[in-house]
GUDO-967598 format. One line per field, with one value per residue: residue in one letter; chain; x negated, y, z of N, C-alpha, C in turn. Coordinates in nm, 3 decimals, decimal comma, always signed. Each point is the difference from the previous one (the first is absolute). Layout:
<sites>
resn: [A/...]
chain: [A/...]
n_east: [X/...]
n_north: [Y/...]
n_up: [Z/...]
ca_east: [X/...]
ca_north: [Y/...]
ca_up: [Z/...]
c_east: [X/...]
c_north: [Y/...]
c_up: [Z/...]
</sites>
This chain:
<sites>
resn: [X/X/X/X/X/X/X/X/X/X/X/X/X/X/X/X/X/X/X/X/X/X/X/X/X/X/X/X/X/X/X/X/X/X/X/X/X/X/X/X/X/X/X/X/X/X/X/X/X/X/X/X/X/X/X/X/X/X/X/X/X/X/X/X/X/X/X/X/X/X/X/X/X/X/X/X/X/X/X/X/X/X/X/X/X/X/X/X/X/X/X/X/X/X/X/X/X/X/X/X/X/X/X/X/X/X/X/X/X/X/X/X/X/X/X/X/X/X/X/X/X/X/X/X/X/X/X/X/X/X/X/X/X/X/X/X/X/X/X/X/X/X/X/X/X/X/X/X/X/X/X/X/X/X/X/X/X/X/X/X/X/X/X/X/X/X/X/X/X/X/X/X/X/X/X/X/X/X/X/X/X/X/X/X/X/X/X/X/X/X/X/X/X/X/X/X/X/X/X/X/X/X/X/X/X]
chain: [A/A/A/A/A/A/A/A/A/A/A/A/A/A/A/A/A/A/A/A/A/A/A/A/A/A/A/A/A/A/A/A/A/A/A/A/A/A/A/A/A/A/A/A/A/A/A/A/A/A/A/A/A/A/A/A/A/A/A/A/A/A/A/A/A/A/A/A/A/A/A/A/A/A/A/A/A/A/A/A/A/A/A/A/A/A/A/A/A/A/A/A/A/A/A/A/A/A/A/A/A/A/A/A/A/A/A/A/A/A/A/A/A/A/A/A/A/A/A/A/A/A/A/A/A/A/A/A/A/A/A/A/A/A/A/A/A/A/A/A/A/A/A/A/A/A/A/A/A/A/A/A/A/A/A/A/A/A/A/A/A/A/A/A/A/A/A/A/A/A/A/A/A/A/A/A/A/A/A/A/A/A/A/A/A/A/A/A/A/A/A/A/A/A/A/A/A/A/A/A/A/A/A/A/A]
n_east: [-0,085/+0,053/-0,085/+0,078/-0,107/+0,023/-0,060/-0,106/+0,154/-0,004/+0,116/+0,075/+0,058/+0,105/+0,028/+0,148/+0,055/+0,042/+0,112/+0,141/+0,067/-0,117/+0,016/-0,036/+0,114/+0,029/+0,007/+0,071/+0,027/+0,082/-0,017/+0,062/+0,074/+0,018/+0,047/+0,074/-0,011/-0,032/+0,057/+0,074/-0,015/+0,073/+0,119/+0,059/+0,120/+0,066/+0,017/-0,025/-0,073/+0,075/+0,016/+0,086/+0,091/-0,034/+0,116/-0,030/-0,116/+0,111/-0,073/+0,022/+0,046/+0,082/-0,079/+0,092/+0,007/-0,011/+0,127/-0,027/-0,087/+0,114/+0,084/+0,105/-0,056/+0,044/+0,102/-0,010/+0,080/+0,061/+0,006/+0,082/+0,044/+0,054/+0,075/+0,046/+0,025/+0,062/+0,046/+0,094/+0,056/+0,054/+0,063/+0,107/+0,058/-0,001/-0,025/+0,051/+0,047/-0,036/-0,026/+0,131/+0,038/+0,069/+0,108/+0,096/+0,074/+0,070/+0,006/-0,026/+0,028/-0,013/-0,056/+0,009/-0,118/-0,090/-0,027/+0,088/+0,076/-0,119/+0,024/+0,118/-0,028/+0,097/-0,142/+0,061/-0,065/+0,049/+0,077/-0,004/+0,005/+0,077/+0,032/-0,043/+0,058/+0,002/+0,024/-0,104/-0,086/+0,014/-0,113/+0,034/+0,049/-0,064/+0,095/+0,035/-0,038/+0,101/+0,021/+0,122/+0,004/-0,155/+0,042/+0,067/-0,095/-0,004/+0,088/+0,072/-0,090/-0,025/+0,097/+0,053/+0,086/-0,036/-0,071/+0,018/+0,122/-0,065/+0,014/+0,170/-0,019/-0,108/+0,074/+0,083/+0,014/-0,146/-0,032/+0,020/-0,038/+0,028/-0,092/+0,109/-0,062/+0,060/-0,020/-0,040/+0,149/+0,006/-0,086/-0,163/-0,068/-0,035/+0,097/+0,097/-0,046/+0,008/+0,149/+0,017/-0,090/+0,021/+0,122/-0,066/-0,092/+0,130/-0,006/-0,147/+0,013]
n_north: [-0,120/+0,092/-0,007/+0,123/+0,042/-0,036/+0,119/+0,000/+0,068/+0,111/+0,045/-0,088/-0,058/+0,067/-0,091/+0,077/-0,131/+0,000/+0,013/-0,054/-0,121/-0,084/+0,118/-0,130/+0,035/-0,130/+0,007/+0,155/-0,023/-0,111/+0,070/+0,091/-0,096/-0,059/+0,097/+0,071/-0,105/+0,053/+0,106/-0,056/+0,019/-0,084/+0,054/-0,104/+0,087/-0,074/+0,124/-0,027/+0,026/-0,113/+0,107/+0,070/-0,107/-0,112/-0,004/-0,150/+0,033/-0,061/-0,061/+0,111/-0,094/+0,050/+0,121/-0,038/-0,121/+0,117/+0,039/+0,109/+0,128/-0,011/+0,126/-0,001/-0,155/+0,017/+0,080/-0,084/-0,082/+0,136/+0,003/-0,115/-0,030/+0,118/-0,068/-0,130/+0,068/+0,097/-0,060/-0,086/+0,154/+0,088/-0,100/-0,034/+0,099/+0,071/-0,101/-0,126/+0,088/+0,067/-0,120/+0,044/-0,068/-0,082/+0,013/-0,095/+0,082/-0,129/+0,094/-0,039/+0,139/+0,026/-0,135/+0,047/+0,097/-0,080/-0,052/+0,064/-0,040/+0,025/+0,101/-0,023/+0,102/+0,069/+0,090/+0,125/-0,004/+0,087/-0,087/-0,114/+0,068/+0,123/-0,097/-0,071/+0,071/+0,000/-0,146/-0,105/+0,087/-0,083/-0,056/-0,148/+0,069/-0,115/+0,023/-0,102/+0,003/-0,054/-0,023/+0,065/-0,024/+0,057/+0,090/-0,048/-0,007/+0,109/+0,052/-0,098/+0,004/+0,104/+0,067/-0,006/+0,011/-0,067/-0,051/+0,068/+0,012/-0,107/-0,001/+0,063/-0,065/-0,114/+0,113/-0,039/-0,160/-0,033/-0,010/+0,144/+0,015/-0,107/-0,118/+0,013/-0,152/+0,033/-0,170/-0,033/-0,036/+0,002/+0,100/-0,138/-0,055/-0,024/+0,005/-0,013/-0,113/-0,027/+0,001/-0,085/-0,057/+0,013/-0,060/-0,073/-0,007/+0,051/-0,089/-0,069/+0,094]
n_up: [+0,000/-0,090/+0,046/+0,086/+0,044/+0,169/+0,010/+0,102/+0,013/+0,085/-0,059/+0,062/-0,102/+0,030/-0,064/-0,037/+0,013/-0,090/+0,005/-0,142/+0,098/-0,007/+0,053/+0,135/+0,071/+0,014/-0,079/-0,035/+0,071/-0,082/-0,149/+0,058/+0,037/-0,117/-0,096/+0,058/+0,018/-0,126/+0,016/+0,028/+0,129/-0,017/+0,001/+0,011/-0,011/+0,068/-0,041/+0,136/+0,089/-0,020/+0,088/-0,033/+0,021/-0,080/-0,035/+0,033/-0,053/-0,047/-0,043/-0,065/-0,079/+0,051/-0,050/-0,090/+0,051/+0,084/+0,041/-0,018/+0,066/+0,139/-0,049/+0,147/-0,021/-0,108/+0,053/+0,068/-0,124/-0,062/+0,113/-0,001/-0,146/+0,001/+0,153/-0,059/-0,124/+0,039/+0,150/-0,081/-0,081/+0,068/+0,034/-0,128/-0,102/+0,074/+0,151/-0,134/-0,009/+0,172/+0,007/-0,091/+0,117/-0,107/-0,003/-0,018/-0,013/+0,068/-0,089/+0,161/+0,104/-0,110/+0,026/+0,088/-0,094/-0,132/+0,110/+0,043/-0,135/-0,095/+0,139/-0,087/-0,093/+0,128/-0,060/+0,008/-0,105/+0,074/+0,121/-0,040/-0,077/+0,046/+0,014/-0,112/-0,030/+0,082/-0,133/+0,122/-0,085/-0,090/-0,048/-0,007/-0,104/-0,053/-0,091/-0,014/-0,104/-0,017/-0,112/-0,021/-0,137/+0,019/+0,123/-0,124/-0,134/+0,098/+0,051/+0,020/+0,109/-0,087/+0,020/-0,147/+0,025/+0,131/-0,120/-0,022/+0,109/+0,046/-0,104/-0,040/+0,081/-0,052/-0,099/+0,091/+0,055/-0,009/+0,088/-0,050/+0,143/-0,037/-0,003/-0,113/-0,048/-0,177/+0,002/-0,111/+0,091/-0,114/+0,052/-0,012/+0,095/-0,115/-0,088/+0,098/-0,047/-0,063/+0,001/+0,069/-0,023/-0,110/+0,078/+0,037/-0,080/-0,066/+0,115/-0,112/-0,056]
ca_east: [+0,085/-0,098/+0,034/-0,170/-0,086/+0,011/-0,145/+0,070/-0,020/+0,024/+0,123/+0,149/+0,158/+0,123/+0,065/+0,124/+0,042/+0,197/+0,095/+0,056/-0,072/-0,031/-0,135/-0,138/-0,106/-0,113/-0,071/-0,052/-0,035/-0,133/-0,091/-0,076/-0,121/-0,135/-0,090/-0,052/-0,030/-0,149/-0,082/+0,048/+0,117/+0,141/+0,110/+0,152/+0,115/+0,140/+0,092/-0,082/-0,090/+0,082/+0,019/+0,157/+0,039/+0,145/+0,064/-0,088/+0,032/-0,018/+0,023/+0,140/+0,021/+0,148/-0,067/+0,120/+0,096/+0,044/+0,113/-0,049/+0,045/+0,079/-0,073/-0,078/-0,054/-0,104/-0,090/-0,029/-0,157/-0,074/-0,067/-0,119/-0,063/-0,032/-0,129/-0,079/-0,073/-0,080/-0,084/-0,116/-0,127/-0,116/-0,105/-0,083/-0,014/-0,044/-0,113/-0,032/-0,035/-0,125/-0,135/-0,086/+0,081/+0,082/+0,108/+0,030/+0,143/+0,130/+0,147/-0,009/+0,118/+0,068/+0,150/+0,124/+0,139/+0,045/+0,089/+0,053/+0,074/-0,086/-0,067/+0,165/+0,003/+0,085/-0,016/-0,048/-0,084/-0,045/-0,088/-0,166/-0,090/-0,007/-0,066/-0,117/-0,100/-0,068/-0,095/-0,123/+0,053/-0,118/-0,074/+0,034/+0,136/+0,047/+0,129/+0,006/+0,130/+0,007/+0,124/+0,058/-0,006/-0,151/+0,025/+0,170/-0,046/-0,122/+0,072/+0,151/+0,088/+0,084/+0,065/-0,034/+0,027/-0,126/-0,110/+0,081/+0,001/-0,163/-0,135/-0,004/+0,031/-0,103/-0,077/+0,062/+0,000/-0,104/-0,024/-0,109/-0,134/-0,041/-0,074/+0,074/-0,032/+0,059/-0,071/+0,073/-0,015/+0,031/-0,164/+0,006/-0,059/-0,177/+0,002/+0,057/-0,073/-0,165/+0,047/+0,026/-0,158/-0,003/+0,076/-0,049/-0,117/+0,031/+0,011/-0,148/-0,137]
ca_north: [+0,120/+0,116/+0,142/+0,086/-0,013/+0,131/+0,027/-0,021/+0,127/-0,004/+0,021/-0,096/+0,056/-0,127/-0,032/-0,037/-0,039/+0,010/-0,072/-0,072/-0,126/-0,062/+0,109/-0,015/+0,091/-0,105/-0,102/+0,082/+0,024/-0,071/+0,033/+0,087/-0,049/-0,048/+0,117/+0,026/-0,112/-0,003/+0,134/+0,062/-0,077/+0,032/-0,064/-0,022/+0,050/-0,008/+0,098/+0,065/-0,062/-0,002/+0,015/-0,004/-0,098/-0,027/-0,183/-0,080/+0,036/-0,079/-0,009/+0,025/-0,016/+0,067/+0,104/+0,050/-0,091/+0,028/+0,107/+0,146/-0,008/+0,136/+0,099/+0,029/-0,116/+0,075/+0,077/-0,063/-0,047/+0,124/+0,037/-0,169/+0,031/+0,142/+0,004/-0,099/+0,020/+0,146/-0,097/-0,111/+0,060/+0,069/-0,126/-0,096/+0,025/+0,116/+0,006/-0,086/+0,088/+0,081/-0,074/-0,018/-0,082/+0,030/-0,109/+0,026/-0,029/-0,023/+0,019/+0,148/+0,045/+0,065/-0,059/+0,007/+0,118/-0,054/-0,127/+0,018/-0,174/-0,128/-0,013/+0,000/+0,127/+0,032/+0,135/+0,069/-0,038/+0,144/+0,011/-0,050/+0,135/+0,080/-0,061/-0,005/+0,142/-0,059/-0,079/+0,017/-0,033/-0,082/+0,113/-0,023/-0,085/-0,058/-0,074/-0,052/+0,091/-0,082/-0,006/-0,107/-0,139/-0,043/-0,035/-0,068/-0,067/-0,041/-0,009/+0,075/+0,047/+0,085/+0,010/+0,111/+0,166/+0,025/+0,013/+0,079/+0,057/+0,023/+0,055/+0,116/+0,065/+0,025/+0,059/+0,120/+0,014/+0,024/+0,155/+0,021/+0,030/-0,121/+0,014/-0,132/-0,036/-0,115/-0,098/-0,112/-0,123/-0,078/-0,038/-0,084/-0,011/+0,042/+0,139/+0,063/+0,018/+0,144/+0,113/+0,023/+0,020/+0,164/+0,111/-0,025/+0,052/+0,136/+0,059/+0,000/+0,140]
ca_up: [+0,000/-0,010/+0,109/+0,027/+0,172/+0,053/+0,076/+0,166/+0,071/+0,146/+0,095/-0,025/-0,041/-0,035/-0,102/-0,042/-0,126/+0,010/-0,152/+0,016/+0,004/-0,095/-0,091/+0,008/+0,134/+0,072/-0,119/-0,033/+0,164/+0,085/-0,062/+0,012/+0,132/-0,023/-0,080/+0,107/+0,101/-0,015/+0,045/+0,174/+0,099/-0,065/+0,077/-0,125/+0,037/-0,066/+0,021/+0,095/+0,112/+0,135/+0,173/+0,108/+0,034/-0,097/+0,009/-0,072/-0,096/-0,134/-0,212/-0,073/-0,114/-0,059/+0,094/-0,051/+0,015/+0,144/+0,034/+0,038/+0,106/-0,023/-0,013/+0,127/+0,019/-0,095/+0,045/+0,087/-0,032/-0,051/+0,123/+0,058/-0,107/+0,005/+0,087/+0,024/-0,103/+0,109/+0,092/-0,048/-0,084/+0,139/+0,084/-0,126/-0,103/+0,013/-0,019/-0,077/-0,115/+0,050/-0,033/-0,165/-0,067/-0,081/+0,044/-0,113/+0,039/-0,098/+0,053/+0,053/+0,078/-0,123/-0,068/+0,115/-0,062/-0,126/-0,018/+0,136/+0,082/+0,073/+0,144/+0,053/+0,057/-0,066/+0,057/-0,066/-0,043/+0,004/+0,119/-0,037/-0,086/+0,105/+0,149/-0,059/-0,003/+0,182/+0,078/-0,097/-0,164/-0,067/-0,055/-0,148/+0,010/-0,130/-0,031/-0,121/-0,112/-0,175/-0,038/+0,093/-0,059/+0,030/+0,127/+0,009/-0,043/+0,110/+0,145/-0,025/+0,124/+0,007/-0,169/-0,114/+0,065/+0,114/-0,011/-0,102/+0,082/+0,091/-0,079/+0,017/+0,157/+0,065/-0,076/+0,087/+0,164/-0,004/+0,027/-0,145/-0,021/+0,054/-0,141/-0,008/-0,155/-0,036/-0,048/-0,071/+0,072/-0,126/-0,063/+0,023/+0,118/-0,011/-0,055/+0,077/+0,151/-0,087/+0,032/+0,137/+0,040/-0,033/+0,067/+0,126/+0,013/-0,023/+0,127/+0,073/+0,057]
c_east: [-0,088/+0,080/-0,096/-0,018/+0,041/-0,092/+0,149/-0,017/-0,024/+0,085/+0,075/+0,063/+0,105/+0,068/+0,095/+0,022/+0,157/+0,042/+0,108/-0,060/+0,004/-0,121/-0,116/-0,086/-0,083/-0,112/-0,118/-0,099/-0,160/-0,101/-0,056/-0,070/-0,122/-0,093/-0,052/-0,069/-0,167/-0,074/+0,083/+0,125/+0,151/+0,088/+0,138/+0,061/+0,152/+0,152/-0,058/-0,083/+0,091/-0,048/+0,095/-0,002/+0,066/+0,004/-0,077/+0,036/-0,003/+0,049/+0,134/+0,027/+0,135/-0,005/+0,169/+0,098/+0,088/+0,011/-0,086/+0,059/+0,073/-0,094/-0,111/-0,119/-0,103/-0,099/-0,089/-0,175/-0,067/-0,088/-0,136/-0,159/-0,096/-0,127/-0,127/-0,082/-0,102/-0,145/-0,147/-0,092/-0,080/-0,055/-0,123/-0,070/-0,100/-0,164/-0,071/-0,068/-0,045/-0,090/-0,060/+0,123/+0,088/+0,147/+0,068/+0,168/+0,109/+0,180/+0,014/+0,102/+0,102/+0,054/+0,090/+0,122/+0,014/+0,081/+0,039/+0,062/-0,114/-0,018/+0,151/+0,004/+0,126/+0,066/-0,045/-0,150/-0,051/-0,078/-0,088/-0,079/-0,046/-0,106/-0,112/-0,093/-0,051/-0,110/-0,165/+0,032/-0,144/-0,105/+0,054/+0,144/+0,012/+0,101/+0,018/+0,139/+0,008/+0,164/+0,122/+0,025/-0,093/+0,045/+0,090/-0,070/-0,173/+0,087/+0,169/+0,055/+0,070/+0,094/-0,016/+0,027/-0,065/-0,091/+0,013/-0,051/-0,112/-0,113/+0,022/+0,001/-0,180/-0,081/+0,080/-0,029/-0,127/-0,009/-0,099/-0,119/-0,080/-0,097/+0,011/-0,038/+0,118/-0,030/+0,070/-0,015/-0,004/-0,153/+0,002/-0,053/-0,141/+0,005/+0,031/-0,073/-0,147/+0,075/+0,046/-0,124/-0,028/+0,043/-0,051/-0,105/+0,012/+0,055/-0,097/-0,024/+0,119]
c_north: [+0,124/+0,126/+0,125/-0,011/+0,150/+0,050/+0,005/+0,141/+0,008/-0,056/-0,058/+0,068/-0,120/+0,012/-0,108/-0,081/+0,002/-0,017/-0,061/-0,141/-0,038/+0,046/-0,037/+0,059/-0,086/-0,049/+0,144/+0,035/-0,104/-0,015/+0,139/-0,015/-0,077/+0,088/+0,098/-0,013/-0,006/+0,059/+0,038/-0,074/-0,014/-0,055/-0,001/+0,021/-0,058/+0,049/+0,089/-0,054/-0,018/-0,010/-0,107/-0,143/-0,044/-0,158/-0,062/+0,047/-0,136/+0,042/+0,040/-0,034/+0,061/+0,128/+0,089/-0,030/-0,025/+0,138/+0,140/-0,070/+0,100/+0,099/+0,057/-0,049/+0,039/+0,140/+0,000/-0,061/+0,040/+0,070/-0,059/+0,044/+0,115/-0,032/-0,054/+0,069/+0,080/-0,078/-0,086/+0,095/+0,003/-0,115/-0,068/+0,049/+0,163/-0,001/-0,082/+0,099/+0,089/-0,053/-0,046/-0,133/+0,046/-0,052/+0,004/-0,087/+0,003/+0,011/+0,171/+0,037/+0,025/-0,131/-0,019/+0,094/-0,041/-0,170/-0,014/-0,168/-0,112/+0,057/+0,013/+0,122/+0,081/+0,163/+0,071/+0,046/+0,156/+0,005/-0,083/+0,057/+0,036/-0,055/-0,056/+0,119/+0,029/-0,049/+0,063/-0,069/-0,055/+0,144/-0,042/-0,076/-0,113/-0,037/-0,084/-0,020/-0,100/-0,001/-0,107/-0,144/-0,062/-0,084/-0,124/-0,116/-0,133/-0,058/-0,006/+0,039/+0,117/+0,027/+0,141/+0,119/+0,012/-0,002/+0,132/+0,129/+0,039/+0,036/+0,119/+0,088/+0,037/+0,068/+0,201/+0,010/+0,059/+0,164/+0,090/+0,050/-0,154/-0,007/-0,129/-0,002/-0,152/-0,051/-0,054/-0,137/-0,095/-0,078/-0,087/+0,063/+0,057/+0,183/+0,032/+0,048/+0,104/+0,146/+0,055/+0,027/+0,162/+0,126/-0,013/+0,091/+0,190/+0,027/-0,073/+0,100/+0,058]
c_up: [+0,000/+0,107/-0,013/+0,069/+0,035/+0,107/+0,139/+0,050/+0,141/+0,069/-0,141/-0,064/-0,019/-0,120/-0,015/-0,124/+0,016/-0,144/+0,071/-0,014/-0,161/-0,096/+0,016/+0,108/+0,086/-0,107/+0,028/+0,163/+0,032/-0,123/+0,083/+0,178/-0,040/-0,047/+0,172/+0,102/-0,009/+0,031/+0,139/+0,062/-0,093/+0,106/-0,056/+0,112/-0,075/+0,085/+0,081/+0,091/+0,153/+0,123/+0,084/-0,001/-0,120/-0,026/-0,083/-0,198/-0,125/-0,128/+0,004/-0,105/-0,078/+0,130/-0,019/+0,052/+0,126/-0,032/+0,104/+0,196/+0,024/+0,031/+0,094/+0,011/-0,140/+0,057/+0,117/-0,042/-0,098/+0,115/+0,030/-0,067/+0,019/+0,072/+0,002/-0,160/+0,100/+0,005/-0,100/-0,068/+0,137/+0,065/-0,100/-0,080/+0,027/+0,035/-0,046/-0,138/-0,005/-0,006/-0,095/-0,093/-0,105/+0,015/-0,173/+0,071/-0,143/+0,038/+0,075/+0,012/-0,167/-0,054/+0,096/-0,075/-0,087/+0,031/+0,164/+0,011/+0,026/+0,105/+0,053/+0,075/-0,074/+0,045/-0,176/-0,057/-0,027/+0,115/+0,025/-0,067/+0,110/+0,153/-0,078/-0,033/+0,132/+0,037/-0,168/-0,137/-0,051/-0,070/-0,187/-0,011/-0,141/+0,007/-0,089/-0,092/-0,091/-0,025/+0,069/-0,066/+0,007/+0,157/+0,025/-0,011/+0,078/+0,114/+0,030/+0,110/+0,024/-0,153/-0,024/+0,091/+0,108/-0,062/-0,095/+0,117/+0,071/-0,143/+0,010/+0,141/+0,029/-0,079/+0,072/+0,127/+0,066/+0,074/-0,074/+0,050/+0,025/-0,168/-0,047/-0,146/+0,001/-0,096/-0,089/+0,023/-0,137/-0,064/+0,068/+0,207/-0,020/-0,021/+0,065/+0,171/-0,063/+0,003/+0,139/+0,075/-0,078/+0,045/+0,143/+0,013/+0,010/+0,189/+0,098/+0,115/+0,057]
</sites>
């Protein structure tokens, strides 16, 4: 696999992968822990770095397939969340990346606003914006972008109109001073990952 090499800065940065499922955000995650990995500490993140207390966690396979919680009870664990995102940057992630480390996270507090039913969330998707603008924000945001018959055609867990829906949501939700590049999830893993490593290197120094 052809990659670039990346020289090892001081100080850490974190980096976001996100998309609707199927785009490749794990395939795409653990090419770029290996490309990193060479030149400095890496640490994989999936959604956030949990604190708080939470129920034995297993395999979801139908992440769809169970009914929102009531509302109260949504907002509730719009809270949980909030905190426990707070917490794990400042315990985990903060002084993991004062020391030079790199983290490279998937998912992140923003698909809570682009896909609120996989966490059976059943709150307005203005105020997860809102309470995300709060917490600490990545230094890179990749998204990954491909057409929705490309996505249908890789994955069917979601249908035409959610997937429809979340390409166009994560090209709005994004808060705009954040420094967000989108990928063509459609190229093969090599190219792609030679471009994600490109945009990496533009928040080195």
């Amino acid at each position: 696999m052809r990659t670039a090499r990346l020289r090892k800065s001081v100080t850490g940065r974190a980096v976001l992968l996100c998309g609707p499922d199927g785009t490749g955000k794990s395939t795409l995650a653990a090419g770029l822990l290996r490309s990193l990995a060479a030149t400095r500490p890496v640490k994989h993140v999936h959604h956030r770095a949990p604190v708080l207390p939470r129920r034995a966690v297993q395999t979801e396979t139908r992440p769809y397939g169970r009914p929102p919680y009531a509302r109260w009870l949504s907002l509730l664990k719009v809270g949980y969340l909030f905190v426990d995102f707070a917490l794990g940057w400042r315990i985990h992630i903060r002084p993991f990346l004062r020391s030079g480390g790199w983290l490279v996270m998937e998912r992140g507090w923003w698909d809570l606003a682009v896909d609120p039913r996989r966490y059976r969330l059943d709150v307005p998707t203005s105020l997860i914006r809102q309470v995300g603008r709060l917490l600490p924000q990545p230094d890179l945001v990749l998204v990954l972008d491909a057409p929705v018959a490309a996505v249908l055609a890789r994955k069917s867990e979601l249908d035409e109109y959610e997937l429809t829906r979340q390409t166009v949501l994560w090209r709005t939700v994004l808060p705009k001073r954040l420094r967000v590049v989108f990928l063509d999830a459609t190229r093969s893993i090599d190219v792609l990952l030679v471009d994600a490593l490109a945009a990496i290197r533009t928040i080195e120094s």
